[in-house]
C-alpha positions, 0 to 999 in steps of 0.5 A: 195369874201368875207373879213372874209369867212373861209376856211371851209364856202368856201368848203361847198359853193363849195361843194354846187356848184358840188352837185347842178352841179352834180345834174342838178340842176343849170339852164343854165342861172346861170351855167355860174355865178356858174362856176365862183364862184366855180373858185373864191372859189377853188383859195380862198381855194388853197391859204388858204391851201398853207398859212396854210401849209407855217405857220405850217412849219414855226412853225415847223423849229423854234420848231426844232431849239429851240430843237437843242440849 
């Protein structure tokens, strides 16, 4: 995977992948490796997505407890 792909650039390759997938256009011989990389790019997202969530609740409870004081 590469080092500074962005969440953004990971979903257009994966959407990328289900349309060409969808579409039959994928031969057999590369659906195999196409399958691969969709996994590798769904964790990459799943695990961008839940980073972001953790940061944004964090910077949530600190404005909170600022507020509070």
């Amino acid at each position: 995977m590469e080092k500074n792909l962005t969440y953004e650039q990971a979903y257009k390759e994966l959407a990328k992948i289900a349309s060409e997938i969808e579409n039959e256009t994928i031969s057999v011989d590369v659906l195999a490796e196409k399958v691969k990389k969709a996994s590798q790019l769904i964790t990459f997202c799943q695990t961008k997505l839940k980073s972001t969530e953790t940061e944004v609740n964090k910077i949530i409870a600190q404005m909170e407890n600022s507020n509070q004081q």
